[in-house]
N, C-alpha and C positions, 0 to 999 in steps of 0.2 A: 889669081883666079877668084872666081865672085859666088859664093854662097848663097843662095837664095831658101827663105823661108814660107812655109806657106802660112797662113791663118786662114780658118774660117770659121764664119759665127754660126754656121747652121742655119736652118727655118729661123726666117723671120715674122710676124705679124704682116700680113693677112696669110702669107705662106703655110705658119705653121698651123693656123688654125680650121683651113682647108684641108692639110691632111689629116688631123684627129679628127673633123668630122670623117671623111671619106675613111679611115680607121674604126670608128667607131659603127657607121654602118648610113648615115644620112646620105652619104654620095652625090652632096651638091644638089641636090634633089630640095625645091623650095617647099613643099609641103610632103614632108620625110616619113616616113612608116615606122611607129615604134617598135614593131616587132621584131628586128633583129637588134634593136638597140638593148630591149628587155632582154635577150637571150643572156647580154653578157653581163649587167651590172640589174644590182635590184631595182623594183619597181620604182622606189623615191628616185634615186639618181637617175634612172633613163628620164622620165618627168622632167627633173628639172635639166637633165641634156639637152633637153628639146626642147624646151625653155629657153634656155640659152641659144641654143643653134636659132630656130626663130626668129629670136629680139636680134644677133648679130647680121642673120641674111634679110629680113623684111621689115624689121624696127619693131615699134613698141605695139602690141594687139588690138587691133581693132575691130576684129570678127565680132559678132555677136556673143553670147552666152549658146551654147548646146540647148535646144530644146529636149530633146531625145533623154530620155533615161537610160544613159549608159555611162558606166563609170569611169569607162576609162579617155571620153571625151570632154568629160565634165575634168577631170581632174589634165588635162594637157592644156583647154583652154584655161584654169584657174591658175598654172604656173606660170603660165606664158604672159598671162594677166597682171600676179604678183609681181613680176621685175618692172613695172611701170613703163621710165621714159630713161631705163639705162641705155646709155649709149654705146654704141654696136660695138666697138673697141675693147669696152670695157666686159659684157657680154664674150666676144672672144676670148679674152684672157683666161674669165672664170672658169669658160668651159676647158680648155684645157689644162686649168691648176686640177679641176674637177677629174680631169682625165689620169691626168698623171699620178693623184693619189689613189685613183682606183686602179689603173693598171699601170703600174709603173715602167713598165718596159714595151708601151705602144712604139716609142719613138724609135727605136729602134728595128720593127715589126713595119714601119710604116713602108708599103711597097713601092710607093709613087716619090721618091724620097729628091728633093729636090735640093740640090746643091747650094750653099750660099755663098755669097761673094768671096772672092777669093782674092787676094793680098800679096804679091812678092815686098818681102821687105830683104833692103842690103844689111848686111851685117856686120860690122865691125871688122872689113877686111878692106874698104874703099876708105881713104880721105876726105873723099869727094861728097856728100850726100846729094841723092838725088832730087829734084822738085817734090813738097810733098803734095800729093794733094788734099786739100781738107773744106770741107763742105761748095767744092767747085772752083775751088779755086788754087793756083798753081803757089807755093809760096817760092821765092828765091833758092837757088841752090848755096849752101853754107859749106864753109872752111870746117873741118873739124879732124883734130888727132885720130892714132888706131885706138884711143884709149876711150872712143865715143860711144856711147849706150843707149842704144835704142831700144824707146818700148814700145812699141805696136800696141794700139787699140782698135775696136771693130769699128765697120764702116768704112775703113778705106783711112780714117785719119789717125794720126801719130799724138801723143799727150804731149812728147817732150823731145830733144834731144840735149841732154847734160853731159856735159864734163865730166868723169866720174866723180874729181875731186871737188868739182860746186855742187854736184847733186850728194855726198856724204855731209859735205858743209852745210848744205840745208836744215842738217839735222840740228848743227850746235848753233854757231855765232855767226848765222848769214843775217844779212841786216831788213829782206826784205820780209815784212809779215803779209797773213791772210794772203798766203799764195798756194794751191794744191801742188805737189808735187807726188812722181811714183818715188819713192827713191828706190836705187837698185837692192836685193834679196837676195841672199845667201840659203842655202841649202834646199832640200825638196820642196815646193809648194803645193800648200794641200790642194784637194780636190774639190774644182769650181762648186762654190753653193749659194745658198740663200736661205733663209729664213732659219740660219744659226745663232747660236748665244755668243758671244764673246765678252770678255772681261780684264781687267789687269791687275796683277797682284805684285809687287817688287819689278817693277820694268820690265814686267814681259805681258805677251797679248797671248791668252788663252781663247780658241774657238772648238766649238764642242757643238758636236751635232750638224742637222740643217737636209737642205733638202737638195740631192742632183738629179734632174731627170723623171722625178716622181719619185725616188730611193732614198729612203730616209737614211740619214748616214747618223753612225755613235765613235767616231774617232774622235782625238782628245790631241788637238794642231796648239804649239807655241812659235810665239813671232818674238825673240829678244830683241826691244826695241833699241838695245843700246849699239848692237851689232847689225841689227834685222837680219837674224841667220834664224830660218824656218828650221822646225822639227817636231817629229809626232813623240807624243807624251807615250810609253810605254803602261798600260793599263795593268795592275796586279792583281790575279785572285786573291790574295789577301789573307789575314786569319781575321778572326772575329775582333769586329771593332765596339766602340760606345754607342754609334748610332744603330748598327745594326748586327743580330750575333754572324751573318752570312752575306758579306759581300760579295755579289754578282756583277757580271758586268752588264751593263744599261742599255736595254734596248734601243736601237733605233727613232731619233725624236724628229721632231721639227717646230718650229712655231715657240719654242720656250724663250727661256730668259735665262741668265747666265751669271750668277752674282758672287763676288769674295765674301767669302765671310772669315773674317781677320788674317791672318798672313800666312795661314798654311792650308786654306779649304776652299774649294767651290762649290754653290750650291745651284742645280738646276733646277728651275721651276716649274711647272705645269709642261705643256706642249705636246702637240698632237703625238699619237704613238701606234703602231699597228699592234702591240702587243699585247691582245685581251687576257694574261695571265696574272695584269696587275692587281692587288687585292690591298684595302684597305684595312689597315691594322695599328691601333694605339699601344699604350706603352701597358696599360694593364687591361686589354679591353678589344674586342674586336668591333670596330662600328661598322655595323648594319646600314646601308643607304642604297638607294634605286639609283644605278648607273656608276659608272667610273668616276675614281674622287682624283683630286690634283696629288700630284704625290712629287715629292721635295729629295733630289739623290744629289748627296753629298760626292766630293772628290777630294780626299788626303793628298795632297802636293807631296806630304813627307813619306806614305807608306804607298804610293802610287796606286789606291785602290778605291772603288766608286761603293757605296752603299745607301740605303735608303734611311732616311730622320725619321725617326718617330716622332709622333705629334700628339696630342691631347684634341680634344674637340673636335668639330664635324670641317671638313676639309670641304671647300669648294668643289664644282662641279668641275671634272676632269676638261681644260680646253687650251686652245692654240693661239696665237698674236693677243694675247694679254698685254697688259701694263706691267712689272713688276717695280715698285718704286722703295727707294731704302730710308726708312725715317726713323733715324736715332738709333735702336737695337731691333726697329718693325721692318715688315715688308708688309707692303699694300699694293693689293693685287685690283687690279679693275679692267673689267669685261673680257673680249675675245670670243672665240669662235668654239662652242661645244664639238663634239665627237659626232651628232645628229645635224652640225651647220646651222645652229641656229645661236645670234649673238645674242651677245649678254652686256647687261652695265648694273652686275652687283659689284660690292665692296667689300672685300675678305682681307683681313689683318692678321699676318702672321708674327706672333711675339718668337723673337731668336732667345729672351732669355727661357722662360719657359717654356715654348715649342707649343705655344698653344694657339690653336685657331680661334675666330672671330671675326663674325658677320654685323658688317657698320650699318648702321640706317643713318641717312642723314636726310633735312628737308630740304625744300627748294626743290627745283628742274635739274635733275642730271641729267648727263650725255645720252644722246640716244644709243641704243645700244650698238656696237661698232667693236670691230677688231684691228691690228696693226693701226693701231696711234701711236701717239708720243706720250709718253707722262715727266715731268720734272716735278722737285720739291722747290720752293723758296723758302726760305728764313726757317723751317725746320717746320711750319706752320700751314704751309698751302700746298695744296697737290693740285699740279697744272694738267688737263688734259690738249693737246691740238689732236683734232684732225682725226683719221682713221678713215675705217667705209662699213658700208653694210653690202648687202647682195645686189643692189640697184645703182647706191652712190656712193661717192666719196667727200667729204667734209673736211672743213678749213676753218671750224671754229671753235675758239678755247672757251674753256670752264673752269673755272676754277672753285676747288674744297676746299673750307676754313676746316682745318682739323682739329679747331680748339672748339669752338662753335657748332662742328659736323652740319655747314649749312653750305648749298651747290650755290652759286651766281657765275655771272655771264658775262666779264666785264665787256666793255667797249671795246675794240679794236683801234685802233690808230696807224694811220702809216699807211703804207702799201701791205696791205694783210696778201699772206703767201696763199698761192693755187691752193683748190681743195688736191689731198694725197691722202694716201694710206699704202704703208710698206716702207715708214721713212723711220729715222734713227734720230736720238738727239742726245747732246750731256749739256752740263752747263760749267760753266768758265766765269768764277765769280758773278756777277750778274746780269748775264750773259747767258740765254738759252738757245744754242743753237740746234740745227733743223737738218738732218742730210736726206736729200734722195725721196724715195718714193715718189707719187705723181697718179693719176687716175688715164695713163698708158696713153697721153696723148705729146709726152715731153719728149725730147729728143732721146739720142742715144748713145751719153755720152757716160762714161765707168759710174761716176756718183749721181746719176740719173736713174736709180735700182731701185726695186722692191725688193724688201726682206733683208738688205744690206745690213752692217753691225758698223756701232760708233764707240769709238772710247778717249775717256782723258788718261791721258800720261803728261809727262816731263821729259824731258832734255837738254842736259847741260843746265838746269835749276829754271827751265822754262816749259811755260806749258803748251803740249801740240794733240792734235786730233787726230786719229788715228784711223780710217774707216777700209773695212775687208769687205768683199765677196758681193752677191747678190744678184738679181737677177734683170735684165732688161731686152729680153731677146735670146740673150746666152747665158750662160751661166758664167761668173767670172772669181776668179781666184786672185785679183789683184789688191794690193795693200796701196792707199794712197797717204800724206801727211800733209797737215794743217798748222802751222804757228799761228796762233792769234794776236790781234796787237793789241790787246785789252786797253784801247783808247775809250776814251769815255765820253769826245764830245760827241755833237749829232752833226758833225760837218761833212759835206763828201767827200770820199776819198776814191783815187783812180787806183784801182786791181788790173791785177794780171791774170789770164789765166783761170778764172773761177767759173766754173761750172754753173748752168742755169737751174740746176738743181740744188744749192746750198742755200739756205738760210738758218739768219740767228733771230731764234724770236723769244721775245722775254714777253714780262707782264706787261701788258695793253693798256696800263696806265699813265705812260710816255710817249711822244713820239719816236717816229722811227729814222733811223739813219742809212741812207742808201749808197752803199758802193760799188760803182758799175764797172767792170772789167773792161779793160779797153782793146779792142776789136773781138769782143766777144759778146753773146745775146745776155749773157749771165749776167746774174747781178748779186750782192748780200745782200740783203735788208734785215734789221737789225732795230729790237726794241729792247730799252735801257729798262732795267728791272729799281724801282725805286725800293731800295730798304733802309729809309730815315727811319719811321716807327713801324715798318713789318705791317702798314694796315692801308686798306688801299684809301685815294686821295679822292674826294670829290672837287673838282674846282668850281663848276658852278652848278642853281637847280636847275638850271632848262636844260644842263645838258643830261642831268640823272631823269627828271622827267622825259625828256625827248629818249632815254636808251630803252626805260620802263614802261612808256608808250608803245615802243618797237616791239621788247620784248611780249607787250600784253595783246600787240595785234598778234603776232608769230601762233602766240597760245590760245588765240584766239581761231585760226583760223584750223590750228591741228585741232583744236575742239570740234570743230564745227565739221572737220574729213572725219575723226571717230567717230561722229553722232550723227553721221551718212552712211558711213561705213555701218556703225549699228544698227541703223533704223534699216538697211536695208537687208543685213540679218536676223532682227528681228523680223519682217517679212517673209523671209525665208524660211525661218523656223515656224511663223504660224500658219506660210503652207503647207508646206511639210506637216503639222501637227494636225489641221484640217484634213489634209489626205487619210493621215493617219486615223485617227477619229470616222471618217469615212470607209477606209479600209476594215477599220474593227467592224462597224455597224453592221458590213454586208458580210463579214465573215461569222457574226452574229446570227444571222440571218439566215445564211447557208447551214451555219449545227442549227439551228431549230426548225429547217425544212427537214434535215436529216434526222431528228429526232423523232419528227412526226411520221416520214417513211418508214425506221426502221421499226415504230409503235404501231402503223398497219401492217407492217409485213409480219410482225410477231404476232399477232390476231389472225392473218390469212394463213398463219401455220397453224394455229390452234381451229380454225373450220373447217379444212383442210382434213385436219386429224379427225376431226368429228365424223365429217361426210363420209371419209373412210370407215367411221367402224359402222353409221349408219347404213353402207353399200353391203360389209360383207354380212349384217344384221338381216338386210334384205333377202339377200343370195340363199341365206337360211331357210328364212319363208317360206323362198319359191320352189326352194324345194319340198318342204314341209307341204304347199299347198298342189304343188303336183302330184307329190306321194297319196295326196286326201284326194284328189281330183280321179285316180287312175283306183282308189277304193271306193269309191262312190261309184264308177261306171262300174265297174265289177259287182257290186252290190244290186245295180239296177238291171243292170242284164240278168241275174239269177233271179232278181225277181218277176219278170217281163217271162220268161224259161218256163219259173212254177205255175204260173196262169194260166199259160197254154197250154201245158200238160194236166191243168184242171180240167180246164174249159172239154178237151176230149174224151176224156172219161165222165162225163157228167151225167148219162142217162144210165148205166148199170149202178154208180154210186146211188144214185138218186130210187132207184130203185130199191136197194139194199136197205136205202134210206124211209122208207116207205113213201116216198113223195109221189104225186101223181102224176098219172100217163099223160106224154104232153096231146095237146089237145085239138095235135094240128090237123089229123084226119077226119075228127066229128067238124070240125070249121070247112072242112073241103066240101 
């Protein structure tokens, strides 16, 4: 009877990125309304959602600038503007890394939820295997034992089918090198991630933290590489240890780094955290500082408990896909992505003996600033950067720091220089730096073709192999693969099997490179030879250090020239604005000393006002006064007008009385 399994990889790109827009609230819709996108995440994020959503459905902005005074058009076309000439792909992804750290559980919410390709695989119950198919094509059907082990990978293609006893041989005294294999896993395996720590301390592989689904995970996975039998480290509350009096157990991380520190401790670095309770604290001293600092939690292997290091001095800014690189008893931390999304490429040196921090200046051109790169050391003396990305692109070019010196250059590349990535992993293997994974989401889709994936060196049977867990390319994957290298040294080609188009070994660029092509596959190694006769780099001839410092001085030449466009056309900006402004004062100038002058007539037209008034009832007095005179005056003149008439009547007996004479009117007649 035949056992059938299913796989599936979930939403795939452009799939998945359709549905967290239509989740988030755009709905496919080519000029999209931020107003429900505002409802659910803050102002900066929905901006640059739609930022993103834009540059992946219409490409890079070429609208004008807003005329209009309104902020919140001004500020959609200036994001949309900031991502340049990223390409749609890449655009997609961010936004949903975007998505996911802010609501972590979209994906599951998503209504429209769109099935992915689905996979029967036979299992270890047929002899017979059936045709597989792999990138279209059908291969041969094969003879194989019940004792055959099949591992499924997505897409429909298979990585292997081994023997159990040749794929456990892989581990010791198989003769073939530089070949990937899954080899088969004993016990639980943890829970698909990316952008976890992992580390090795006595032949086993520690992975601690990471990211599934947007969910920050703090589980504490070992892989015994001697057995490869998976198991989760049991986390102890603990009593009070040296590093700290109160070990807690560690929130939820992602984005860190994951380093031994001698044979009984791990230390976690930096790395994105939802936990705003973290507070920054020295050994006698509380330091004070604006924003979240990087904070350093140790892990006792012997009393199975997590606690945080005290440190001396001012601790970096709190951030995610950093560098952490190990030099001698230092750690040297460079760039990565702040808690606000904005990168960095400072240089923070953590001394392990005295736990003290310290911020490097060094001259020359550093790297721009950029998160998930690579960093290696050579000869104990140079710190290598490749690669990485910023919010627009991704980069595919080394730097390298004289740490003796503290001075940046740029050397030449040679060879087939690897794709620009960011999200890739490296160790190095004598002199020898190799390169896993990552990509800028345009590489196939194959387990070591991941962002955020984890690389490490071990041994086997007194030989050295490569080790790489988890990551992310679509899905989230939880599989362990291994590498033997053949640490050959010349630069001849060699035919591979099997290797992935996402591996490479890239050392110092002061060599040629050595190419080895896998035969019937796209993949290739490529591989630069690290010279350390005297630890200093070689120049061979001058035309050619002229011709790189030409290159270099056009490059700085022409970023000179985008900053001093860039500037001159802020300084424009600012002196209209300051013009405005200066205008705007003048008329509001203007308007208090009309209003001054109104309100210094209207205080006058109340004091005449008040005048008139006592004037009116001054009057009213008067006119009384003058009619009371006016009504004694006629009463006076009538009594006298009264007495005369009553003279005038009596006037011939008075007159008489009076001895006056007889009037004389009858002697006249």
């Amino acid at each position: 009877m035949k056992e059938m399994a299913r796989a599936s990889s979930g939403l795939a790109y452009p799939e998945r990125f359709y549905a967290a827009a239509s989740y988030v609230g755009f709905g496919g819709s080519p000029n999209p309304s931020s107003k429900s996108v505002t409802s659910k995440f803050s102002n900066d994020v929905a901006l640059l959602l739609y930022a993103l959503y834009q540059q992946a459905t219409l490409g890079p902005c070429t609208i004008p600038k807003p005329r209009g005074w309104s902020p919140i058009e001004q500020g959609k076309w200036t994001s949309w503007q900031g991502l340049g000439t990223m390409a749609s792909t890449e655009a997609m992804r961010l936004f949903v890394k975007i998505l996911e750290e802010e609501d972590p559980g979209w994906y599951s919410r998503v209504s429209n939820f769109v099935a992915g390709p689905v996979l029967d695989v036979e299992v270890n119950h047929n002899p017979k295997v059936e045709p597989v198919m792999q990138n279209g094509n059908a291969h041969p059907e094969t003879k194989t034992n019940p004792e055959t082990k099949t591992i499924p990978i997505e897409n429909g293609s298979m990585l292997q089918s081994l023997d159990k006893g040749v794929a456990l041989d892989c581990l010791g005294s198989i003769s073939v090198y530089d070949q990937w294999v899954g080899p088969p896993v004993n016990g639980p395996r943890p829970k698909a991630r990316y952008e976890h720590g992992a580390a090795v301390i006595d032949d086993k592989m520690y992975v601690f933290g990471g990211n599934h689904n947007g969910r920050y995970l703090n589980d504490l996975q070992v892989l015994d590489l001697r057995s490869f039998t998976w198991s989760r480290v049991e986390v102890k509350s603990g009593a009070e240890s040296l590093e700290s009096p109160s070990p807690l157990p560690v929130p939820p991380c992602a984005g860190h780094s994951l380093i031994p520190w001698g044979t009984d401790k791990l230390l976690s670095v930096a790395g994105h955290t939802k936990d705003q309770s973290e507070a920054i604290q020295g050994k006698n001293h509380l330091v004070i500082a604006v924003g979240p600092r990087c904070q350093v939690k140790v892990f006792n292997l012997q009393t199975g408990t997590w606690s945080t290091l005290k440190t001396y001095g001012q601790p970096p800014v709190s951030r995610g896909g950093q560098s952490v690189t190990v030099v001698g008893s230092s750690l040297i931390i460079f760039g990565g992505q702040d808690a606000k999304r904005s990168l960095l490429n400072d240089l923070h040196l953590l001394d392990l003996e005295t736990l003290t921090w310290d911020e490097l200046d060094a001259v020359g051109v550093p790297p721009s600033p950029r998160s998930d790169h690579a960093a290696a050391v050579h000869a104990e003396r140079y710190l290598l950067i490749f690669g990485g990305g910023s919010h627009a692109t991704c980069f595919n070019d080394l730097h390298v720091l004289d740490l003796q010196a503290m001075e940046w250059s740029r050397p030449k590349q040679q060879g087939e220089i690897p794709s620009p990535r960011a999200g890739h992993a490296g160790v190095t293997v004598g002199e020898n730096w190799f390169i896993v994974g990552g990509g800028d989401n345009t590489t196939g889709r194959v387990p070591l073709a991941s962002e955020g994936l984890s690389l490490v060196l071990s041994s086997y049977n007194g030989e050295d192999i490569l080790v790489s867990f988890g990551g992310y390319n679509g899905r989230y994957n939880n599989e362990a693969h291994v590498l033997k290298p053949s640490h050959k040294s010349t630069l001849q080609s060699k035919m591979l099997e099997t290797v992935p188009d996402s591996v490479l070994a890239v050392q110092n660029a002061t060599t040629a490179t050595r190419d080895m092509e896998s035969e019937g596959q796209e993949g290739k190694i490529r591989e630069i030879v690290m010279d350390n006769v005297d630890s200093e780099p070689k120049i061979t001839n001058e035309e050619s250090l002229l011709s790189a410092l030409k290159s270099e001085k056009e490059e700085l030449e022409l970023s000179l020239n985008k900053e001093k466009m860039v500037s001159l056309q802020l300084k424009q900006e600012l002196t209209e604005a300051e013009t405005r402004n200066t205008d705007l004062y003048k008329e509001l100038q203007s308007v208090r000393g009309q209003l001054a002058t109104e309100q210094s007539r209207c205080f006058k037209l109340e004091v005449d006002v008040a005048e008139l008034r006592q004037k009116l009832q001054t009057m009213e007095t008067l006119q009384k006064e003058l009619e009371l005179l006016q009504r004694q005056k006629a009463a006076s003149e009538q009594a006298a007008a009264l007495n005369a008439k009553q003279r005038q009547s009596s006037g011939g007996v008075w007159g008489w009385l009076a001895g006056a004479p007889p009037s004389q009117k009858s002697d006249d007649d």
